[in-house]
C-alpha positions as CSV (number, residue, x, y, z in Angstrom):
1,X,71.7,-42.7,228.9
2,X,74.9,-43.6,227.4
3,X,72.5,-43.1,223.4
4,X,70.4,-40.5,224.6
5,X,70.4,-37.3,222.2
6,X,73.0,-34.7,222.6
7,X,71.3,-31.7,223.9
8,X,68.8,-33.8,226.0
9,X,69.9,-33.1,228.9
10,X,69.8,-29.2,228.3
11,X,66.2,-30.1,227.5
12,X,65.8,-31.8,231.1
13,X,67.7,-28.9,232.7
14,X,65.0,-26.8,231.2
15,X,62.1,-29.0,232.5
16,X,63.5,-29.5,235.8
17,X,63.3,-25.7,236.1
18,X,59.7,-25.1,236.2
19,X,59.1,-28.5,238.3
20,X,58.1,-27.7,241.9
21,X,61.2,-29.0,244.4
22,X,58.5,-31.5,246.4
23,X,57.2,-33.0,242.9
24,X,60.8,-33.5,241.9
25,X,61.5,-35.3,245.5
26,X,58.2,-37.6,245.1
27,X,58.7,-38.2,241.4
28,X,62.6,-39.5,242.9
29,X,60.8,-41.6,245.9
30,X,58.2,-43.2,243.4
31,X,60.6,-44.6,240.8
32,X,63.6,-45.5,243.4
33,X,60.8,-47.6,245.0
34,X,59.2,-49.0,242.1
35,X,62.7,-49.7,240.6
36,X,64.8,-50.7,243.7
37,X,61.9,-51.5,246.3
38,X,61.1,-55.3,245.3
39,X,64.6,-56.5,246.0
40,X,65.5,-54.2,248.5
41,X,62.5,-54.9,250.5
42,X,62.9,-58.7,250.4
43,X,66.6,-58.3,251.8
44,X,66.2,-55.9,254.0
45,X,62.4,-56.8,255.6
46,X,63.7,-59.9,257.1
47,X,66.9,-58.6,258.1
48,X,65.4,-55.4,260.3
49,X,62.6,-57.7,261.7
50,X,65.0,-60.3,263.4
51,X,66.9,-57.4,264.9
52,X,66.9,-56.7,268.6
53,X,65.0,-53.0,268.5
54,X,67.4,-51.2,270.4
55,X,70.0,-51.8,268.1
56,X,67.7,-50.4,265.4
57,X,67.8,-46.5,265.5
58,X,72.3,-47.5,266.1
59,X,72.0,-49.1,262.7
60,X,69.9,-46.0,261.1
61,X,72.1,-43.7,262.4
62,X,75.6,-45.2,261.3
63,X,73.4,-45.9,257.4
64,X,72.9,-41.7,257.6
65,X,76.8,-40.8,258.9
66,X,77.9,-43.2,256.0
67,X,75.9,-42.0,253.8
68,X,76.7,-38.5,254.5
69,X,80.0,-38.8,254.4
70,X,79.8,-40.8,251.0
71,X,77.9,-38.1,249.6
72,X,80.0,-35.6,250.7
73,X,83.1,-37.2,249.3
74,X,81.8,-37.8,246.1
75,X,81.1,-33.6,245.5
76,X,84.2,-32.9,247.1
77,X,85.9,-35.4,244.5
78,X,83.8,-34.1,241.2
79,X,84.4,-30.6,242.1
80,X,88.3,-31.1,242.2
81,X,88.9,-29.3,238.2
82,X,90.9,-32.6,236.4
83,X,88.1,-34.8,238.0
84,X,85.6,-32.8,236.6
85,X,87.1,-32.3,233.4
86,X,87.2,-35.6,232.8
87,X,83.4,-36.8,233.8
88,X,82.2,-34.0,231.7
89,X,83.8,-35.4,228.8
90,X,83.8,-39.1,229.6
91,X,80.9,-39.4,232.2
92,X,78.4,-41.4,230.4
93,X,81.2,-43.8,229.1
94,X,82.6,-44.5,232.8
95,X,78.6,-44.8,233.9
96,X,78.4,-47.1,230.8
97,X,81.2,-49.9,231.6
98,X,80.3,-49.2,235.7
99,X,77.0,-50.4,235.4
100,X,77.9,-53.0,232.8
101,X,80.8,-54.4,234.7
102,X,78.7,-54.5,237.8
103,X,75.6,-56.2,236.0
104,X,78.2,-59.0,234.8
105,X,79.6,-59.0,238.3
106,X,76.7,-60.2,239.8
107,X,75.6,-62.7,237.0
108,X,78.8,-64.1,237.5
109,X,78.4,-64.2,240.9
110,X,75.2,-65.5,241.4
111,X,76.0,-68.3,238.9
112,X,73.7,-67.1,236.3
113,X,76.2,-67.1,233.5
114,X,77.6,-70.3,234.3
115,X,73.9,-72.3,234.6
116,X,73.2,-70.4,230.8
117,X,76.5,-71.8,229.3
118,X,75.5,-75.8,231.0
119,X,72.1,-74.7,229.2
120,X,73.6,-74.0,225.8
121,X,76.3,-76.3,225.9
């Protein structure tokens, strides 16, 4: 996103316009589960599967409150005006070293980057 063209996302504005609201929410469920589902469904099958099933719909519940609240947070945060000001200038650049940052995070972690550099070295 952070190379995309300048006005493209006018251009998606103007598409998203004349999309039905249920093809926009199924278009969002088929590529968060074709991009996320693998891994998330390899953690998180076997976690909910050894779980006692009472404790299940406690667990669903506290996931929706967080996630509410996280959510809510979040546009209560953007919509304060220096906040906003700032992510509409620099948005795609904090996105940019976020995801980055994280993606390094969790090479690091894993010990990917240190197995590559025994490889090279």
């Amino acid at each position: 996103g952070y190379f995309s063209k300048e006005g493209e996302g006018e251009e998606i504005e103007e598409k998203l316009k004349i999309i039905k609201p249920d093809a926009i929410i199924w278009n969002v469920l088929v590529i968060t589960f074709s991009a996320c589902g693998a891994d998330n469904m390899a953690l998180y099958i076997p976690y909910f599967t050894m779980l006692n099933l009472q404790i299940l719909p406690v667990i669903l519940v506290l996931f929706i409150i967080i996630l509410t609240a996280v959510i809510v947070a979040a546009y209560k945060l953007v919509n304060v005006p220096i906040v906003k000001a700032f992510f509409d200038k620099q948005g795609d650049l904090v996105q940019l070293i976020v995801y980055v940052s994280l993606g390094l995070y969790v090479l690091v972690e894993a010990g990917t980057l240190q197995h590559l550099l025994l490889l090279i070295y």
